[in-house]
C-alpha positions as CSV (number, residue, x, y, z in Angstrom):
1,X,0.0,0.0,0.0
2,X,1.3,3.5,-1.0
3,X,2.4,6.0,2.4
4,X,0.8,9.0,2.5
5,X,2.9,12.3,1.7
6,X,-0.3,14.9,2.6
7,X,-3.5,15.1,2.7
8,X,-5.1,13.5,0.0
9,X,-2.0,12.9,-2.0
10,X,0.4,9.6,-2.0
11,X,3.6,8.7,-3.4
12,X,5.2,5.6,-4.7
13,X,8.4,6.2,-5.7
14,X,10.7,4.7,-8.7
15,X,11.2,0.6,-8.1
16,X,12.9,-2.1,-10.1
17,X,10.8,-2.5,-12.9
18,X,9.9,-6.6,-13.0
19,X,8.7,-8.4,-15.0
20,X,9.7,-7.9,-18.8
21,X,7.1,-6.2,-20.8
22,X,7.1,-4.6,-24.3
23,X,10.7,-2.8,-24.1
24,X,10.8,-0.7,-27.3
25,X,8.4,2.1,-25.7
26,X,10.9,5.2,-27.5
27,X,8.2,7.4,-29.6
28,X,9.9,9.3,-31.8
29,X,8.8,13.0,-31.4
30,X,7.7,11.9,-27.9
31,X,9.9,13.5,-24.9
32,X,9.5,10.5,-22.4
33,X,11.2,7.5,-23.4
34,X,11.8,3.6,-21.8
35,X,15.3,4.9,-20.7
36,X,13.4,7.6,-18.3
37,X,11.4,6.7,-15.3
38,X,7.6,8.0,-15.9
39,X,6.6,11.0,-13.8
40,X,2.8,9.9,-13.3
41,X,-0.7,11.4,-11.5
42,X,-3.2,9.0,-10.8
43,X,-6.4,10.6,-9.5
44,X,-8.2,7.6,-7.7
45,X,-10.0,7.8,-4.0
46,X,-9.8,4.1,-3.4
47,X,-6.7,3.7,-2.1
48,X,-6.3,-0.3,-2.9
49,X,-6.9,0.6,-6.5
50,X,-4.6,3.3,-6.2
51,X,-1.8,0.9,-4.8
52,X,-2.7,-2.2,-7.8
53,X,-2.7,0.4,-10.2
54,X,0.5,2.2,-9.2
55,X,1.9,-1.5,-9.1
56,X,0.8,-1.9,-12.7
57,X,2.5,1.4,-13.5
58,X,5.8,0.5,-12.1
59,X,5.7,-2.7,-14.1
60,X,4.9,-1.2,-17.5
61,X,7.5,1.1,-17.6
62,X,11.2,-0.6,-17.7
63,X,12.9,2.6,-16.0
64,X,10.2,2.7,-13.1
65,X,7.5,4.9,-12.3
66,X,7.6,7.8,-9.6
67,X,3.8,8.1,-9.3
68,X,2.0,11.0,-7.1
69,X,-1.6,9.9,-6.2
70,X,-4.5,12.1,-5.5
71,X,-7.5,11.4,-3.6
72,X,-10.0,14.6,-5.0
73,X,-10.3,16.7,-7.7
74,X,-9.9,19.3,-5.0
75,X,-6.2,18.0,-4.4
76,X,-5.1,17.6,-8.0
77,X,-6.5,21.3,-8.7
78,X,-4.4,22.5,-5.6
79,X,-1.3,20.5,-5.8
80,X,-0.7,19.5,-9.6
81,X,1.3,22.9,-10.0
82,X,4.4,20.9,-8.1
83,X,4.4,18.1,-10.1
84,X,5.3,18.0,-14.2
85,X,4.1,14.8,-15.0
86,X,4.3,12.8,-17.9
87,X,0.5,11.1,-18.0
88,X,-2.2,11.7,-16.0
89,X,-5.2,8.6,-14.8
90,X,-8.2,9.8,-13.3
91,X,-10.8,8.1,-11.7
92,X,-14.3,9.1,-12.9
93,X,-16.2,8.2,-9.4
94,X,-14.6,10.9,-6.9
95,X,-16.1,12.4,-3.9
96,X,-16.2,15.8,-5.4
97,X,-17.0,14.5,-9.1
98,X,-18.4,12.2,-11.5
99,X,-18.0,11.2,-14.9
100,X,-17.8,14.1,-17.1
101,X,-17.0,16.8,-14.9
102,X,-13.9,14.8,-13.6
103,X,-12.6,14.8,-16.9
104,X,-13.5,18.2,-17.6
105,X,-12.1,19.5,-14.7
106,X,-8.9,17.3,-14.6
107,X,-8.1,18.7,-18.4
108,X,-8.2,21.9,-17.1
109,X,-6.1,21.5,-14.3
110,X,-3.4,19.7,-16.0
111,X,-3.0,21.7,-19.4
112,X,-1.2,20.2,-21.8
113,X,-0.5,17.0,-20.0
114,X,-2.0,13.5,-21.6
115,X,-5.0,12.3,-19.4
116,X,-6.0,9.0,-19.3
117,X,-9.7,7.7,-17.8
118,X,-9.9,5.2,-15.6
119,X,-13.3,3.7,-15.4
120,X,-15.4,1.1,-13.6
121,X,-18.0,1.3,-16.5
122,X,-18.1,-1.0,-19.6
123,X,-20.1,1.5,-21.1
124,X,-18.4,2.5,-24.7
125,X,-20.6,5.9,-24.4
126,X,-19.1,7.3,-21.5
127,X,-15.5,6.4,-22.9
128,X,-16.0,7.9,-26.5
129,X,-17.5,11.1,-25.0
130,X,-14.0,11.1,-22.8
131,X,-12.4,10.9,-25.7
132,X,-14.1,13.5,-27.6
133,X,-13.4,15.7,-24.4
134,X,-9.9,15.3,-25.2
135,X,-8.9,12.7,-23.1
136,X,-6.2,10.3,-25.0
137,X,-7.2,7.1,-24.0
138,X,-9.5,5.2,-21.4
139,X,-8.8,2.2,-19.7
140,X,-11.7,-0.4,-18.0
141,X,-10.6,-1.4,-14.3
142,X,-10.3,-5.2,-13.9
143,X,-9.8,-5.7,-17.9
144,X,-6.4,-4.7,-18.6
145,X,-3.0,-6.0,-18.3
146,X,0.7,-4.2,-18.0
147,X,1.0,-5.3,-21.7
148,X,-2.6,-2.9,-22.6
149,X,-0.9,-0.3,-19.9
150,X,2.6,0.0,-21.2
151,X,1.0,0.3,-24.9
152,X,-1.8,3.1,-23.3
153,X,1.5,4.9,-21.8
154,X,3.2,4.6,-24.9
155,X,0.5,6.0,-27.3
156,X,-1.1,8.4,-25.1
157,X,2.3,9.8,-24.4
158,X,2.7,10.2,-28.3
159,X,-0.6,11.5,-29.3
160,X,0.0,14.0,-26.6
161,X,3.2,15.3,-27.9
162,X,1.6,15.3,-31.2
163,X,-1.5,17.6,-30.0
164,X,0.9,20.0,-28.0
165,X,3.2,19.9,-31.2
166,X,-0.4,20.8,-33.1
167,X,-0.8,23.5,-30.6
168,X,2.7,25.2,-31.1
169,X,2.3,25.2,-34.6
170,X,-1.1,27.2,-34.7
171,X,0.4,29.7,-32.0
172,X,3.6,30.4,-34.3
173,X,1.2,30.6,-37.0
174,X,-0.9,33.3,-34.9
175,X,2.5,34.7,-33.9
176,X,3.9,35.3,-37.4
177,X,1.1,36.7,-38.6
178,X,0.9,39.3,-35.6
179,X,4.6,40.0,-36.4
180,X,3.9,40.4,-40.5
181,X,1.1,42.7,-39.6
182,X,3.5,44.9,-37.4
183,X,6.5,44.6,-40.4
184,X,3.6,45.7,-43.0
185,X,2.7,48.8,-40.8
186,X,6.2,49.6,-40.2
187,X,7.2,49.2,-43.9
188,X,3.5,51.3,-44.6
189,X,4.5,54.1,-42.0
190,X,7.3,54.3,-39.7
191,X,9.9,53.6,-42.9
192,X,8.4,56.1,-44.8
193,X,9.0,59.0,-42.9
194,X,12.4,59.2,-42.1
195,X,13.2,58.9,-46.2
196,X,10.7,61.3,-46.8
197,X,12.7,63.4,-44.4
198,X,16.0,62.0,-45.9
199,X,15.0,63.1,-49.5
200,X,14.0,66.7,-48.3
201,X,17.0,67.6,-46.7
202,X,19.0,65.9,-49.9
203,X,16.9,67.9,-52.0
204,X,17.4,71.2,-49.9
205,X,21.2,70.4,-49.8
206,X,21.2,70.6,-54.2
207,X,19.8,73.9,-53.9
208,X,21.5,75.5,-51.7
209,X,25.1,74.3,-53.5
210,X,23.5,75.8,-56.5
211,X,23.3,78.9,-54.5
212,X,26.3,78.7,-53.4
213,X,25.5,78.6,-49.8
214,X,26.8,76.9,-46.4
215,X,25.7,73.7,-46.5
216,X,27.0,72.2,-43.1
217,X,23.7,72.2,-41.2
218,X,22.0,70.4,-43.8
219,X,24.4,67.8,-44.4
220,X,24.8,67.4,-41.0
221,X,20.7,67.0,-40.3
222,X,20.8,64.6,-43.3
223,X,23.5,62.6,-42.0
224,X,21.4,62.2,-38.6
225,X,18.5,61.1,-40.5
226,X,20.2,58.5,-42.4
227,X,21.6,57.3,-38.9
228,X,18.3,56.9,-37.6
229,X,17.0,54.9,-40.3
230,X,20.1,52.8,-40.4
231,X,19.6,52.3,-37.1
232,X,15.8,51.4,-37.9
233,X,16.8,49.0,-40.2
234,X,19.3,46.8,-38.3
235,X,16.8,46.8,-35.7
236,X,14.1,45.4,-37.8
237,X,16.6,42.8,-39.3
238,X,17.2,41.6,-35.8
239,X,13.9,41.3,-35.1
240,X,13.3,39.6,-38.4
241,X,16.0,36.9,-38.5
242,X,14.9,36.0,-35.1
243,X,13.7,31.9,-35.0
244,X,12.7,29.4,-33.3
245,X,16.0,26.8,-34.0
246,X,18.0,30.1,-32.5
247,X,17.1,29.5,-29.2
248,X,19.8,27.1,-27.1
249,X,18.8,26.8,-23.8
250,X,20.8,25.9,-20.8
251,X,19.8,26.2,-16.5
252,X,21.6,29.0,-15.4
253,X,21.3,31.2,-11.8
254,X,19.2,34.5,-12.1
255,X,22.2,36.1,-10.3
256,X,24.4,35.4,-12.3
257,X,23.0,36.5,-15.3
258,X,22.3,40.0,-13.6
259,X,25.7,39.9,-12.6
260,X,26.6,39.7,-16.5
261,X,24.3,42.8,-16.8
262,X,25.5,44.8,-14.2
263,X,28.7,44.6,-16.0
264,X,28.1,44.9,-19.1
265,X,25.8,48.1,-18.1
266,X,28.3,49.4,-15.4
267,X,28.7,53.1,-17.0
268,X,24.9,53.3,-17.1
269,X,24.3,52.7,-13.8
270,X,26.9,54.9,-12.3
271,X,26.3,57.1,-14.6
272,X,22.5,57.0,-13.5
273,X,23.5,56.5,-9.3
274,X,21.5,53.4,-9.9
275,X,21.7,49.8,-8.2
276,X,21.5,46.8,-9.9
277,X,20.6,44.2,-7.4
278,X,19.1,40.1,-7.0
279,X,17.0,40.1,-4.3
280,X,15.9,36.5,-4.7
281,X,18.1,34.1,-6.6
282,X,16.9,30.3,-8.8
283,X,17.3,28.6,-11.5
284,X,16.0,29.4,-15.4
285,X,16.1,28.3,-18.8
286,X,16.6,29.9,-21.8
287,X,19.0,30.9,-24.2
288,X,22.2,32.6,-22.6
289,X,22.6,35.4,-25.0
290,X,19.1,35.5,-25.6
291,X,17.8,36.0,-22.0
292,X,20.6,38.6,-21.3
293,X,18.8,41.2,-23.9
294,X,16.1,40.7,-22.2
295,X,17.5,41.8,-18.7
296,X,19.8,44.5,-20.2
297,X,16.5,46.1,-22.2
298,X,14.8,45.9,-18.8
299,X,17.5,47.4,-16.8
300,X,18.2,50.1,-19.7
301,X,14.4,50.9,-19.1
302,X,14.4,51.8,-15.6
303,X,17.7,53.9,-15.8
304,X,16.0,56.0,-18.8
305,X,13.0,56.2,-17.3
306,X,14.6,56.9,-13.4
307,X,12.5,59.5,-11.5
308,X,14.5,62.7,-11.3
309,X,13.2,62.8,-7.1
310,X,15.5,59.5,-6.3
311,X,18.5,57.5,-7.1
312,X,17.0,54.3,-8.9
313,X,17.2,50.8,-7.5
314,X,16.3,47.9,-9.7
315,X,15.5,44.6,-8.1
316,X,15.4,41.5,-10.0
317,X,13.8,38.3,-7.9
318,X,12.8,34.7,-8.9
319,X,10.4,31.7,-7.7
320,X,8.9,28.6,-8.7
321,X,5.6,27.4,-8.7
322,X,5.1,24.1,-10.3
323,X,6.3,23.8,-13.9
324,X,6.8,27.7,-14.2
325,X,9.7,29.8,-13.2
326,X,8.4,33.7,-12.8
327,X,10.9,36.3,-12.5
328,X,10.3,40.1,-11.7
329,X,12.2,42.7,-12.4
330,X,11.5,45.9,-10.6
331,X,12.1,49.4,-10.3
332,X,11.3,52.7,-8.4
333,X,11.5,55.0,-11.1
334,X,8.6,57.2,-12.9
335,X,6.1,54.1,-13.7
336,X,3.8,53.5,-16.9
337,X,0.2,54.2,-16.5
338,X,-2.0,50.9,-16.3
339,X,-3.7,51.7,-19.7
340,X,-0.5,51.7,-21.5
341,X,1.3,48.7,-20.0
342,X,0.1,46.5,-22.6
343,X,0.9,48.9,-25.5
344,X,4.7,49.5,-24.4
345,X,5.3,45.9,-25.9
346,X,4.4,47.2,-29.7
347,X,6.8,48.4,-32.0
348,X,8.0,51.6,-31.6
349,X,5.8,52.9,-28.4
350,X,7.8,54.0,-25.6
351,X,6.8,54.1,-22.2
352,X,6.7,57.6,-21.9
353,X,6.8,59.3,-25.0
354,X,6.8,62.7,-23.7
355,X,9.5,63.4,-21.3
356,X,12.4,63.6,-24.3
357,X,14.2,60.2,-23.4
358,X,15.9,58.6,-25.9
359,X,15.2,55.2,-27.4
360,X,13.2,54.2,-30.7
361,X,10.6,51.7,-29.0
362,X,12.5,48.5,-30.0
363,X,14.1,47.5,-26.2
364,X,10.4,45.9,-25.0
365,X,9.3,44.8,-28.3
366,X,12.4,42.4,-28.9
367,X,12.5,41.3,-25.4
368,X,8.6,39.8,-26.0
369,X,9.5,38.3,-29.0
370,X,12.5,36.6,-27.2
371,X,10.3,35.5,-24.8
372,X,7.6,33.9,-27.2
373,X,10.4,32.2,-28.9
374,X,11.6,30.6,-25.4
375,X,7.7,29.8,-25.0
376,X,7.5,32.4,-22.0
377,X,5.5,35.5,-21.5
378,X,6.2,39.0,-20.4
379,X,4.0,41.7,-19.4
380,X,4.1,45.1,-17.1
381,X,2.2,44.6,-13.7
382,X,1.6,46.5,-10.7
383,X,4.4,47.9,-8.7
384,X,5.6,46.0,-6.0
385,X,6.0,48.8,-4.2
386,X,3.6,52.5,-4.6
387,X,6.3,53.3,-7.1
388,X,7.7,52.9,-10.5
389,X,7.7,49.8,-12.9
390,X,7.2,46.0,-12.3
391,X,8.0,43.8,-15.3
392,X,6.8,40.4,-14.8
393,X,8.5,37.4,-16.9
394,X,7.1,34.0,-16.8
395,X,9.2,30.8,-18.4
396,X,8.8,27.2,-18.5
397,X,11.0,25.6,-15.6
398,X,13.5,22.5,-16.6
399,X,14.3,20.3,-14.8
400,X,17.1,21.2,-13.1
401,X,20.4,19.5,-12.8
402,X,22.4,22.6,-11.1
403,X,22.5,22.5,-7.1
C-alpha cells in the first residue's frame, strides 16, 4: 500500500521495474522514453486501487515509475502545480465529481498533459465522450493488463506530444502573422518618414550648393537622419531573422545572469546612481545570450525612465511554482500608467513618450519576442511597491540539474 505524503496525496516512488514487458516504448517525437522513469498522477480515492494500479505502473514502464496519487479533484487542482508529469489517470467516481465533470475539470487543471480515464463502466458511451473531451485514452478497471498499460503509456504519451506539437504550430502561426502585420505597418509608416525626411534635406542640400550657400547644417541633419534609419533597419533585421532553432537553452542562476548585466551596463548605472541588485536568486532556462537582452533592455528601461526625485534601485527576484519559473524585475523609477502597459510591448511605443528620453521603441518589443520564442510571457504589472515599474516574466521551468 502507498504511504501517505499529505492530505489526499500519495507517493510511490521509482522501483525495479519486474517483470519484462514490451521494451521498445521510444516514440519518436515523444519527450519520455523507456530509458526515463515515468513521472505519473493517478487521481483515484480508493486507495487499494490506487496501490494495484501504481503496481501496474511501475511494471509497464522498464525505467520505473515515480507516481503521485490524489484522492480529490480538490487536491489535483491545488497541488498538480508541483508536479510535471508525464501522463495523468483519473478516476471518474470521486467524492467531489463524476463522470464528465472529472474529466473536464482534470483537463483543465493539468493543461497540456495527456490524461488517461480510468473507469469502472463498460459503457463505450461514457468512454468515447472522454475521448471527444480530449482525453487520449480510457482504460476499463479489472480488464487490462501491463502489456494494454505500457501500450496506453506509450501511445497516449505520443498523441499528446503530437496535440501539443499541433498547438505550437497554430500559436507560431498566430505569432507570425501578428509580427507580419507589425513589419507591414512599419514598412506602410514608420519607414516612410524618415526617407521622406532624408530626401527633403537631400533635395534642400542641391539647392543651396546651386546657390552657393553653407551647407553644413543640412548635411549634417541629413547625416542624422540616415543614422536613424540605419539604425531602424538593423533593428528590424534583428527582429526579423529571429527563430525558433535560434534559441539554445541551458539552467543558469538569475544572479548570475544580472551579474553579467550589471557589468556589461556598469557606465549606465553609475552614470545614473542606480543599483542593480538580485533580491531573490533560482534557476531558469533559456538561451544565454538571448535571456541577457532581455534583462539589459529591462535594466536600460528603468535607468532611462529613473525618477528625477531619487537614485533608482532595480531589483530582480525569482520563484517557482510548479512547472513555471516567474521572475520580476522591478524598479522605483517614474512608472507607466496601467492603460498603456500592454501597448509598451508594440513596436516603436515607448513608455513615456513625452518626457524627451531617448530610445526608438525596439528594447520591449524584442525582449517579448524573445520570450515567445523561449515559450514564456512578459508583461508590465503592478508595482511592488507605490512606485515605479514591475515587469513580470514567466518561463517554462526545466528540470534542473544545477544544485
Amino acid at each position: 500500500m502507498a504511504d501517505r505524503t499529505g492530505p489526499g496525496r500519495r507517493s510511490a516512488q521509482p522501483t525495479d521495474a519486474g517483470p519484462h514487458v514490451d521494451n521498445r516504448l521510444a516514440t519518436t517525437g515523444c519527450t519520455v522514453r523507456a530509458a526515463d522513469p515515468l513521472r505519473a498522477v493517478v487521481l483515484e480515492d480508493d486507495e487499494i486501487d490506487a496501490s494495484l494500479f501504481s503496481l501496474l505502473l511501475q511494471r509497464a514502464w522498464p525505467s520505473g515509475a515515480e507516481i503521485t496519487v490524489f484522492a480529490t479533484l480538490g487536491d489535483l487542482v491545488r497541488g498538480i502545480g508541483d508536479h510535471s508529469p508525464d501522463v495523468v489517470f483519473c478516476d471518474l467516481a470521486l467524492p467531489d465529481g463524476r463522470g464528465v465533470e472529472v474529466v473536464e475539470r482534470t483537463l483543465e487543471a493539468v493543461d497540456e498533459v495527456p490524461v488517461v480515464v480510468l473507469t469502472g463502466n463498460a459503457d463505450p458511451a461514457m468512454a468515447e465522450l472522454a475521448l471527444q473531451l480530449g482525453a487520449q485514452d480510457y482504460l476499463t478497471k479489472g480488464e487490462f493488463d501491463t502489456e494494454t498499460l505500457a501500450r496506453t503509456l506509450r501511445y497516449s504519451i505520443a498523441r499528446g506530444a503530437a496535440d501539443r506539437e499541433i498547438r505550437r504550430i497554430a500559436r507560431d502561426l498566430a505569432r507570425l502573422n501578428r509580427e507580419l502585420d507589425q513589419f507591414a505597418g512599419i514598412v506602410a509608416h514608420d519607414l516612410r518618414a524618415p526617407i521622406r525626411t532624408a530626401r527633403l534635406f537631400a533635395d534642400r542640400l542641391v539647392a543651396e550648393a546651386e546657390r552657393g550657400n553653407e551647407l553644413d547644417p543640412l548635411s549634417s541633419a541629413l547625416d542624422c537622419q540616415l543614422e536613424r534609419m540605419e539604425s531602424l533597419v538593423s533593428r528590424l533585421l534583428q527582429m526579423a531573422s529571429l527563430r525558433d532553432d535560434d534559441i539554445a537553452p541551458v539552467e543558469e542562476r538569475l544572479s548570475d545572469i544580472i551579474n553579467d548585466v550589471r557589468a556589461d551596463l556598469l557606465a549606465d548605472l553609475e552614470a545614473g546612481g542606480a543599483t542593480l541588485r538580485c533580491a531573490g536568486d533560482g534557476i531558469l532556462t533559456a538561451d544565454p545570450i538571448l535571456i541577457r537582452k532581455v534583462f539589459r533592455n529591462l535594466v536600460e528601461n528603468s535607468i532611462r525612465y529613473r525618477s528625477p526625485d531619487r537614485l533608482p534601485v532595480i531589483t530582480a527576484s525569482l520563484t517557482r511554482t510548479g512547472s513555471t519559473v516567474e521572475v520580476t524585475v522591478s524598479d522605483n523609477g517614474l512608472g507607466v500608467e496601467p492603460r498603456h502597459r500592454e501597448r509598451a510591448f508594440d513596436l516603436f511605443e515607448r513608455l513615456t513618450p513625452d518626457d524627451g528620453a531617448p530610445g526608438m521603441g525596439f528594447g520591449l518589443a524584442f525582449s517579448r519576442q524573445i520570450m515567445e520564442r523561449h515559450d514564456g510571457w512578459i508583461g508590465l504589472d503592478e508595482p511592488i511597491e507605490s512606485v515605479g515599474a514591475t515587469v513580470r516574466l514567466l518561463l517554462p521551468a526545466g528540470r534542473s540539474t544545477l544544485g
